[in-house]
N, C-alpha and C positions, 0 to 999 in steps of 0.2 A: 314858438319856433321862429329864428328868423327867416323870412322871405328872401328868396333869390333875387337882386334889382333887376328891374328893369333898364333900358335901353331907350336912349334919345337920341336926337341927332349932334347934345351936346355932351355927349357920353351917359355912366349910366343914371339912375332916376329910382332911390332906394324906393323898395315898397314899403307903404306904414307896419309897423308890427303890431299884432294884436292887440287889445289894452284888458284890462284885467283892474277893475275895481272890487276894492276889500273892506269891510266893515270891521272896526277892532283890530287894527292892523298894526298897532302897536307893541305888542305883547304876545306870549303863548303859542296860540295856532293861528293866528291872523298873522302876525307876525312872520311864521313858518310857510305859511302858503306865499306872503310875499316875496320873500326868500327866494324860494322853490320858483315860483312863478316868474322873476325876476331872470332865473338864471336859465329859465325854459325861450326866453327871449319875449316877452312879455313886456310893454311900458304899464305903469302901475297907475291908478290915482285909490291915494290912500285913505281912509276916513277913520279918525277919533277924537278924543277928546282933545288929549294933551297935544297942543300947539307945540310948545318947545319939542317933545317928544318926536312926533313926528317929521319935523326937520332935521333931526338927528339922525333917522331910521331915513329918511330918503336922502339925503347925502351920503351915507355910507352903502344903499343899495345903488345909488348912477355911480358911485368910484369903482365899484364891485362889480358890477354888471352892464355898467355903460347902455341903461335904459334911460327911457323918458319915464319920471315921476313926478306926479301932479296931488299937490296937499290939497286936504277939504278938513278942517278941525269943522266936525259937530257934534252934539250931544243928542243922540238919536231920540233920547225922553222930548226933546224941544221942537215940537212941532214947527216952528221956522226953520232951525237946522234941521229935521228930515226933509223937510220940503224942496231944498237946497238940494242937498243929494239926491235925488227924486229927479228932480233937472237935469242933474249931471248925468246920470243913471239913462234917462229919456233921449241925451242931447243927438238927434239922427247925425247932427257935423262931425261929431268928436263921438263914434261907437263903442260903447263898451261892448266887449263879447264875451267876456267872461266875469260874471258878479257873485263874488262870497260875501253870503249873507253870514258875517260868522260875529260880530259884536254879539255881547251876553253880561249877563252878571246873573248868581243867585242868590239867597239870602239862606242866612245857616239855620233862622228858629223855625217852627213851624207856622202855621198857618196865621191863628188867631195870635201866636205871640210877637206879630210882624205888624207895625203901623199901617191901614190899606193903601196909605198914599205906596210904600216902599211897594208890596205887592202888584200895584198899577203901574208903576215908573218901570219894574221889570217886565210886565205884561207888553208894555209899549216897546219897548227893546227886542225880546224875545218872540215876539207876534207879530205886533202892528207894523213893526217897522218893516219886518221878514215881507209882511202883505204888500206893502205901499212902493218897496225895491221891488220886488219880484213884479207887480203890477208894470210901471214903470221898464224894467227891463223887455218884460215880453212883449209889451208894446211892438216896442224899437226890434227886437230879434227876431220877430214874426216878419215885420215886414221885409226884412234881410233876408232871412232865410234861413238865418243862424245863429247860436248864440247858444251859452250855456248858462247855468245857475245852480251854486253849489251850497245849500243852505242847511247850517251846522246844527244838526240835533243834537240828542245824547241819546246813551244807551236806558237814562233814565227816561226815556218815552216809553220806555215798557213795562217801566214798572210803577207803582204807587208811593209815589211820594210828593204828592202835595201839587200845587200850584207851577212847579216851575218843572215838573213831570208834564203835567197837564199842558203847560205852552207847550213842551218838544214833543209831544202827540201827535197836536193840532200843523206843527211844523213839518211833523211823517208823511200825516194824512194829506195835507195838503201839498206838500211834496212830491207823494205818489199822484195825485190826481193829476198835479203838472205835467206830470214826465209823459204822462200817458196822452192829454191834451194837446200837448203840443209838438208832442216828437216829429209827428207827420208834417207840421212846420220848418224842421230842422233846428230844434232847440232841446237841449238835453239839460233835463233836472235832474241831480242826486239830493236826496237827505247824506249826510255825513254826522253819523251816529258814535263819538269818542265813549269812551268807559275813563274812569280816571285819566289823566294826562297828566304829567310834570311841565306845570305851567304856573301864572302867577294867580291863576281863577280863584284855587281852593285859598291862597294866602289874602286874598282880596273879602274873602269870605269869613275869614279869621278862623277857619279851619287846615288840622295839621295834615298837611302833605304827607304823604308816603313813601316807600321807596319797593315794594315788593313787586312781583311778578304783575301782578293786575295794576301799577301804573305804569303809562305808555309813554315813550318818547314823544313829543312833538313832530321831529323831524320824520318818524318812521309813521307815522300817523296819517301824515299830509301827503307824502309819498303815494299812501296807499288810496287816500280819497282822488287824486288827481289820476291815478291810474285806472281805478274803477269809473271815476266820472268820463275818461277817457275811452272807456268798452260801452259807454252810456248805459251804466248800473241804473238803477231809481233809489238804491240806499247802499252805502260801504259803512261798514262795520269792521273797523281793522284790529287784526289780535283775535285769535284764537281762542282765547280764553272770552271775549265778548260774544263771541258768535255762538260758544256755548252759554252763555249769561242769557242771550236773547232766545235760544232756542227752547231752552229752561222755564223762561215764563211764561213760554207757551202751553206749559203742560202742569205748572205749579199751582195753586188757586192763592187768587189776588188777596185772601185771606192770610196767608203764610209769605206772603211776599212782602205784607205790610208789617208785619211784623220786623222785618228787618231795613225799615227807611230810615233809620240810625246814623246808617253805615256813610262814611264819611262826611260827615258831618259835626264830627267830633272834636 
């Protein structure tokens, strides 16, 4: 939202506008929340892979929205390039107040029929990285006072399927411990828990997209995590139909659940 200026003796003297750093901000829901956030009055600094990419995506969001966007190409797997972000994420000069942890990828075979480097490369993305931002952020938004952290689970944290079920768990659990941690700081964490999304994730995975009731818009998705992050939720779940997904496993045994890890993946 933008700030009303202030006032000098040589007239007025804009306030800074909040800043809003995104992981995977390329694409998808990374993408979407810049969008969104962008048009919420937000200046951005963006983080991915693709260089060309992302100077495409921020020249068309400063024409758009006439914010401040600032590129970081890293490859979260590359320990030098998260370290980088890590700084920027930390820097008290230049505050970020709002960090989506939302970069991801998964891998469509199962467990053993997956090289363990490819397993590890995702573990680092989907975990390590989630740990070393968030560390680095609350740093900085503790000593503010303020600050939020919006890091993107799946609905598949709740159910069994394999290793990339198991990082968006450990991204709930420790999600929830945050929120609760640190609220009395004035720092609010959501987990943001999607079900299917119509994005480029599943085609990255060489798995076929959908088009039925149970896959979700991007834009109606992002909407809904920034509004519940905004009532400071500790998890958004948007779509009616996830909220019965998730309430479901709560009562189904993990035995009967596993049986169906198939399901988009095909």
């Amino acid at each position: 939202m933008n700030s009303t200026p202030e006032t000098s003796a040589t007239g007025p003297r804009p306030v800074s506008r909040p800043t809003a750093l995104v992981t995977g901000a390329t694409a998808g829901i990374g993408l979407e929340f810049a969008r969104q956030l962008a048009r919420s009055g937000h200046d951005l600094v963006l983080v991915a892979r693709d260089e060309a990419r992302l100077g495409s995506v921020a020249a068309a969001i400063r024409s758009s929205d006439g914010v401040e966007v600032e590129v970081l190409r890293a490859d979260l797997v590359d320990p030098a390039d998260l370290a980088r972000v890590e700084e920027r994420v930390a820097d008290r000069e230049r505050p970020v107040d709002l960090l989506v942890n939302n970069a991801g990828f998964g891998l469509k075979k199962r467990f053993l029929d997956n090289p363990v480097d490819d397993e590890v490369a995702m573990l680092q993305v989907l975990v390590t990285a989630v740990l070393r931002l968030s560390h680095a952020a609350l740093g900085a938004m503790t000593e503010r006072g303020h600050g939020g952290i919006i890091n993107v689970s799946s609905v598949a944290a709740f159910l069994p399927r394999g290793s990339y079920s198991a990082a968006k768990a450990w991204v709930n659990s420790f999600s929830e411990w945050a929120a609760h941690e640190y609220r009395g700081a004035g720092v609010t964490v959501t987990a943001l828990c999607p079900g299917f999304t119509k994005t480029e994730f599943h085609e990255r995975m060489q798995v076929t997209r959908g088009d039925s009731f149970m896959w979700l818009d991007a834009g109606f998705l992002v909407e809904k995590a920034l509004a519940d992050h905004a009532k400071g939720r500790v998890f958004s779940v948007p779509g009616a139909q996830y909220k019965a997904v998730v309430a479901l496993t709560r009562a189904v045994p993990t035995g009967v659940l596993q049986r169906f890890q198939s399901i988009g993946r095909k």
